[in-house]
N, C-alpha and C positions, 0 to 999 in steps of 0.2 A: 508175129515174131516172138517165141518162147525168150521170158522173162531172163535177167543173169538174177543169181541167187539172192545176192546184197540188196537184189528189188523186189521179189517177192518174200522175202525173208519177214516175219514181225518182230521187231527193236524192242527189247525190254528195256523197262523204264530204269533207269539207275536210280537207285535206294543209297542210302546210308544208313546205315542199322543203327548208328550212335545220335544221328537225330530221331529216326523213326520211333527209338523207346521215349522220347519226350514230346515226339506229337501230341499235339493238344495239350499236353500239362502245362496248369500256371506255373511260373516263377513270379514270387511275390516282390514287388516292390514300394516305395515308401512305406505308408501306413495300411494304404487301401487301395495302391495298384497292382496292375497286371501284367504279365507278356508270356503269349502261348504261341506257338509257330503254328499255320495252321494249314501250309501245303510249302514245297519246296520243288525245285529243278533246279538238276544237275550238280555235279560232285567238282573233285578237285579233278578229278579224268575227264571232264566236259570240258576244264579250260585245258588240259595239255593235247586233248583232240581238236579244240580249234585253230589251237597253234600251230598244230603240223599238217593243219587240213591240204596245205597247199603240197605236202609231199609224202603222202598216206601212214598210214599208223608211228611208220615211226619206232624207236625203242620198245620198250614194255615193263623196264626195270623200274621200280618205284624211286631207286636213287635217281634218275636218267627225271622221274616226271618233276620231285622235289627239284632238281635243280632250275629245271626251265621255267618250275611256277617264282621260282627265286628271280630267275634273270626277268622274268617280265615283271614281275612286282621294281623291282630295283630298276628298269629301264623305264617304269610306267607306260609298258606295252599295256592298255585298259580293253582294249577288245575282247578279249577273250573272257574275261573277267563276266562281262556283261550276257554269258550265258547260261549262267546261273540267276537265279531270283529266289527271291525267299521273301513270302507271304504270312504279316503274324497280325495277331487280334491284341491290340493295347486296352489298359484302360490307366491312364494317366488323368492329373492335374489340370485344367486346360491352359495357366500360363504356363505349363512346358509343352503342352500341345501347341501353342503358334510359336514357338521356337522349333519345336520339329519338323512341321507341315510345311518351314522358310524350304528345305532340302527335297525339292522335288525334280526331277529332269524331263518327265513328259510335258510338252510346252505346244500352245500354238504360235503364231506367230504375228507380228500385229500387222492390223489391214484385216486381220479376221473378222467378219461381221455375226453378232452374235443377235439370235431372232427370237423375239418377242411377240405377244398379242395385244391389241391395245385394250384395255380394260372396256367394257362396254360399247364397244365399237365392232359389235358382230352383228352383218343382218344374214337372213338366208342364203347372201350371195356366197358368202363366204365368210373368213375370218380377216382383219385389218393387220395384218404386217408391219413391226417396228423394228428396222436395224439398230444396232450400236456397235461400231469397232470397239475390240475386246480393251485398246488403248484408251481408248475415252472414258472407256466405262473405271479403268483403273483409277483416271484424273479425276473421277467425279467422289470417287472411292476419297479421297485427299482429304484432310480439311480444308477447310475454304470461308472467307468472309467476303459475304457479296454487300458490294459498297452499293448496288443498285434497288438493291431492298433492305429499307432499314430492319424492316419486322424480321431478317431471316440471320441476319449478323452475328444475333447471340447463339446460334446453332452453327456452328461451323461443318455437321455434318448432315445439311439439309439435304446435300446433293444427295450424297451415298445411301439415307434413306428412303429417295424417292426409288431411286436404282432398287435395292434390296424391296419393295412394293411391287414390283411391274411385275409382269404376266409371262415367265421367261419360258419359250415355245421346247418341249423335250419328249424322250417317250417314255408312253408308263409299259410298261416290261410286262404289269398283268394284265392286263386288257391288251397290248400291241395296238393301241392308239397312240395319237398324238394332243398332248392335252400340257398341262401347267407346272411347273415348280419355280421357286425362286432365288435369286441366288445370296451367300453366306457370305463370300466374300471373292478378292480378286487377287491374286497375285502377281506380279512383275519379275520373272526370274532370269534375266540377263540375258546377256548373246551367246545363242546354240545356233548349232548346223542347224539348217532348216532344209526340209526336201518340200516340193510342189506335187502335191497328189490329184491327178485331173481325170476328170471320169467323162465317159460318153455322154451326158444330158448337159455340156460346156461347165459345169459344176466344177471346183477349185479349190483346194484348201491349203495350204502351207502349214507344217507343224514337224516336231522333231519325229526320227525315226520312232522313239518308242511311243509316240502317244497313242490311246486307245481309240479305239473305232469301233462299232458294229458292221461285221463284216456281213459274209452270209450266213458259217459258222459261228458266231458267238461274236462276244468280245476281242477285240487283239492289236496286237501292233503291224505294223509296215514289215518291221525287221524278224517279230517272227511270222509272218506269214511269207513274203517273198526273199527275205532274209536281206532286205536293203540295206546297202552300205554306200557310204563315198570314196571316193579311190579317186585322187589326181583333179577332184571338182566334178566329179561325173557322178550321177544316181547309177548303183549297181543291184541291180536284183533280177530274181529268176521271172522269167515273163512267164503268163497264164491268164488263166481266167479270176479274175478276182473279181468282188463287190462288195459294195461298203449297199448299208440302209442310207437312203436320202429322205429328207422335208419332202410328206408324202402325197396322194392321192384322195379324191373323195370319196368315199364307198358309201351304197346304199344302204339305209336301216335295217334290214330285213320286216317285210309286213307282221311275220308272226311275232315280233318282239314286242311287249307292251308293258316293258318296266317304265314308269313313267320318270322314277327318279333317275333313274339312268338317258332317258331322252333330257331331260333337263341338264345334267351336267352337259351335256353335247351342244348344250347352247338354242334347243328346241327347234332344232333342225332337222331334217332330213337324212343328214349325210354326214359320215363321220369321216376325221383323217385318219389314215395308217402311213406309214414308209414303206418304201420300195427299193428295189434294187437296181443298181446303176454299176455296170460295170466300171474298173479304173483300166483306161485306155496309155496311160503315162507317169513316168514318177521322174521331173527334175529337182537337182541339186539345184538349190538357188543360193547357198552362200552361209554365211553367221548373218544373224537379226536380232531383235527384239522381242523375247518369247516373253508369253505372258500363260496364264490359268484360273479358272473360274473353280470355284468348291462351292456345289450346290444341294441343296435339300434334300434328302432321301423321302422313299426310300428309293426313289432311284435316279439313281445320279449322273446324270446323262444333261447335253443340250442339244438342243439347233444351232451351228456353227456353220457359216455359209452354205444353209442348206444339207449339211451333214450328223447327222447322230454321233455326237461325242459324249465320252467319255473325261469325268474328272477324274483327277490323280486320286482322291482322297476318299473314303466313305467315312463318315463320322455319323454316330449318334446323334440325330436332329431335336433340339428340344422341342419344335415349332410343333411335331408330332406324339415323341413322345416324353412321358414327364421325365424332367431330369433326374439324374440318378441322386440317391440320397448321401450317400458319402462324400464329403468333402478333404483336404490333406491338412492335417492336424501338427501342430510344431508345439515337440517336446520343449518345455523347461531352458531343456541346456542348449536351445539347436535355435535360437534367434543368433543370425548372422551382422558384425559390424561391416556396416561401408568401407572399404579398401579408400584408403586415402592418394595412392598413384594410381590407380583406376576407376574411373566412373561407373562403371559397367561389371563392378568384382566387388566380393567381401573378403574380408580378413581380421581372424579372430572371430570370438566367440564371446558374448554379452552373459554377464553373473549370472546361475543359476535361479539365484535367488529372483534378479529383477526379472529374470524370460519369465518366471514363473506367474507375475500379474497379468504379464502379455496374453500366453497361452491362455489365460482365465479370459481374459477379455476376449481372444478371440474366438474359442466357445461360444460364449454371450454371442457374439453380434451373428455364426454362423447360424445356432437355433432361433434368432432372430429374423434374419434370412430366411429361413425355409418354411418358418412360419409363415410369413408373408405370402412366400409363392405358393402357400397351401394353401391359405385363406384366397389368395386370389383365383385357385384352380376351383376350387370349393364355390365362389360364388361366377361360376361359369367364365370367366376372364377367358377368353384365348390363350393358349399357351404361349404361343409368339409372344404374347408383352407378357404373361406372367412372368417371365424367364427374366427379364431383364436388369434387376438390381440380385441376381445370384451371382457371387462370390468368383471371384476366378478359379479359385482352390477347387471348386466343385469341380469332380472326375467325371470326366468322356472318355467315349470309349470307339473305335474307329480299326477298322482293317487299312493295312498299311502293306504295301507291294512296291519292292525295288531291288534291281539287281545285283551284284553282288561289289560290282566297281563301283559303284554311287555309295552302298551299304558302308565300304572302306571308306571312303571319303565321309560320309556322316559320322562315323564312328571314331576317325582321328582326329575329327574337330570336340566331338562331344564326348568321347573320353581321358580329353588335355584334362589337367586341373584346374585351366582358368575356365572352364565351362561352369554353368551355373549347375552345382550339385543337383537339383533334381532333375535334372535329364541325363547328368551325367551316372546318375543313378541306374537309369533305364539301359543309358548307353553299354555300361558294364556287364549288365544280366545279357544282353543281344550278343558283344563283343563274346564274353567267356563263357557263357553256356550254351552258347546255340551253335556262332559263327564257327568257336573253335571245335567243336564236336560237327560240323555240314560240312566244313573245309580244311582242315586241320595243318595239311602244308602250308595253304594260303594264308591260314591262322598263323603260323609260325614265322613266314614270310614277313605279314604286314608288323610283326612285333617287333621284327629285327628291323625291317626298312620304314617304319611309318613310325612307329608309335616309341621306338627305342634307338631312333636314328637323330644327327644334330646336324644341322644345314647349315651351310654359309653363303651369303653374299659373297660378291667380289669385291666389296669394300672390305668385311669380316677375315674372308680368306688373304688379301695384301698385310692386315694389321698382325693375324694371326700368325703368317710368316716370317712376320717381322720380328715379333715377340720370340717365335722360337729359335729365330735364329743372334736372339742378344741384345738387336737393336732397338730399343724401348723408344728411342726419342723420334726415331723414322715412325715407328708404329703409333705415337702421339702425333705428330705431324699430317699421316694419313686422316686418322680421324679428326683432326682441327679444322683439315681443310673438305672435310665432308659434313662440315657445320654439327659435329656432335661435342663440341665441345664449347659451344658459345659462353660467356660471362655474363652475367646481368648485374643491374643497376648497384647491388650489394656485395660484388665482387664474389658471388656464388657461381659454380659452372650450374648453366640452368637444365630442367629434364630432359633427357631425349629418350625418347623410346627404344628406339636402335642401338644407341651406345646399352643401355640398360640389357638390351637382350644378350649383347655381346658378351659385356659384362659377366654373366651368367653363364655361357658357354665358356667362358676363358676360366672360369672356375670349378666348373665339371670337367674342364681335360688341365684343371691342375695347373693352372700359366697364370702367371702377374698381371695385373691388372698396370700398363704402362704409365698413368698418367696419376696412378695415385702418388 
């Protein structure tokens, strides 16, 4: 049957010309980081075609697509949003790097069992199989005091380093074996849709639509491969032929092979493993759970997850391999920050030039101090794994980062507020204004008006605020007395509430009395 044209036709790639002259270029931030875009998909015409997918093209007029990207931004229609992704090369601080890497959405799900070797426990029959549900491995991750061993009490994180030890089963991508890496750390990212991905060899794994897999082709997701979605508690995706790589097979050595050092890593065996392919025969929706994520060792950064080749959210510079980078983030003089006295977690105001200026000295000292150390210890052959370990947080990593464009907004409106900690919100800004607004530009204009430039109410705030405008001050103090923000303490003070304070603040950006003053 001769093809309709829309099928044989080849789809060019949509470009934007206003990111493509910045591919690759750094934009500099703090003292000694980076953010360069380093591949993109899809424009602001990718989300106004998903949107009208269900009733074909549609309009054409650019006012016609500005408005619909408005109405979905303001209704938080995020579907469409999430057809765009954008992939950049950081090189950050690492205390702003574990505030970043908290904002991930590819998740598995717990009950995941994640597969290990046991160290030394290989004879020719085979290798020795260790599970651990990817939940456990979190709790072990915890601190902890075990009352049942005194010798282990003064380390509270004995657990989490036996875990970061073991033998965690992955693939290595150059050879296409299956061999070792170990993991960095765990994450716990809340309750997400989860779908059930079941393949022909009874094999099973639960994880959000976007998380990564080795397919047959490459890398990838559920949702773009079969374009999985939920609708009504149902799994919706195009059926076909798919396959993910599974926890593999034994293969013969070949006889002419007589690397020796290479038979010895293999464990001086015979027979090495590879992954295989396993068709997936089914995809349910099973509901929200518990999603969790592992971030594991390059360079490649992959595991064994119930028998399946996954993929972590994150590539990061591993120091375990290679040396850490030399620059670390330096604070000017004037740029020591005072502790915020109504927030634990915030500063406010700025410490005498004069005094930051001994600070910065000293902190100099102890960073050349620091790296000294970890040179001297690389120097007299130390492992890198412990050399690393009394380096500075301030030392810069550096990590490829991939997220679509509806998660991007949501990262971006948390960590370009004010009350963000300045150096990520640093980062946040160069992303937000030189990238985002130049890849999406309506969208850009969108989330300014609705996200970043918009002021929310409760339905307590909206009752008190109606009140107020409408004369009636003492209704509008009575609202909030009886919503406990107006309690008294032992000194006849109204004591803090958060809520009243924010409100506070909004009744003074639209210019309204504050009732109870």
């Amino acid at each position: 049957m001769e093809a309709r044209p829309e099928q044989s036709e080849k789809l060019p790639r949509p470009g934007v010309a206003a990111l493509d002259e910045i591919l690759g270029k750094p934009f500099k931030v703090l003292d000694d980081g980076l953010i360069r875009v380093v591949d993109y998909m899809g424009d602001d015409a990718a989300i106004v075609q998903a949107a009208r997918v269900s009733y074909g093209a549609g309009t054409k007029k650019s006012s016609d697509d500005r408005g619909l990207i408005r109405y979905l931004l303001r209704h938080r229609h995020t579907t469409p949003f999430e057809m765009c992704t954008l992939k950049l090369h950081v090189r950050v601080p690492m205390d702003a790097w574990r505030q970043w890497i908290r904002h991930r959405t590819a998740c598995l799900a717990e009950g995941t069992e994640i597969y290990f070797d046991l160290p030394g426990g290989i004879d020719r029959s085979g290798r020795q199989l260790y599970k651990l549900k990817i939940e456990d491995i979190w709790d072990k991750f915890q601190p902890t005091e075990n009352i049942h061993r005194p010798d282990k009490q003064r380390d509270p994180y004995f657990k989490r380093d036996r875990i970061k030890a073991m033998h965690l089963r992955h693939l290595n991508e150059d050879s296409g074996t299956l061999d070792h890496t170990r993991i960095v750390n765990v994450f716990r990212n809340g309750s997400k849709p989860v779908f059930k991905y079941i393949l022909a060899d009874g094999k099973s794994i639960e994880a959000t639509a976007d998380h990564r897999f080795l397919f047959a082709g490459g890398w990838s997701t559920f949702k773009n491969e079969v374009q999985l979605e939920e609708r009504k508690g149902l799994a919706i995706w195009e059926k076909g032929d798919v396959y993910l790589h599974v926890n593999g097979l034994a293969m013969e050595v070949p006889a002419s092979y007589q690397d020796k050092e290479w038979l010895d890593q293999q464990y001086n065996v015979e027979k090495f493993m590879v992954p295989k392919l396993v068709k997936v025969i089914e995809i349910e929706y099973v509901g929200i759970k518990e999603t969790y994520d592992l971030e594991v060792e390059g360079p490649h950064h992959n595991f064994i997850a119930n028998g399946i080749v996954t993929h972590n959210s994150v590539n990061e510079t591993s120091t375990r391999y290679s040396i850490a980078i030399e620059g670390t983030q330096k604070t000017s003089p004037d740029q020591w920050r005072i502790q915020a006295k109504d927030n634990k977690q915030g500063s406010s105001g700025w410490l005498d030039a004069a005094a930051g200026a001994d600070l910065s000295n000293r902190e100099a000292e102890f960073h050349d101090s620091a790296r000294a150390l970890y040179n001297e210890r690389l120097e007299m052959g130390i492992a890198r794994e412990q050399a690393r370990k009394d380096l500075p947080l301030c030392t810069y990593t550096e990590a490829y980062w991939k997220m679509d464009l509806h998660n991007l907004l949501h990262f971006l409106s948390l960590r370009m507020d004010p009350h963000a900690q300045l150096e990520i919100r640093e980062y946040a800004n160069i992303i937000g204004r030189e990238i985002v607004a130049r890849w999406v530009p309506k969208t850009w204009e969108a989330f300014e008006d609705y996200r970043m430039g918009a002021v929310y109410f409760s339905r307590i705030e909206h009752e008190i605020i109606a009140a107020v405008s409408g004369g009636d001050l003492e209704r509008a103090t009575a609202i909030a007395r009886e919503a406990g923000w107006l309690k008294i303490g032992k000194t006849g003070q109204v004591l803090r509430n958060r809520e009243r304070l924010e409100l506070e603040s909004k009744l003074e950006r639209l210019n309204l009395s504050i009732p109870w003053d």
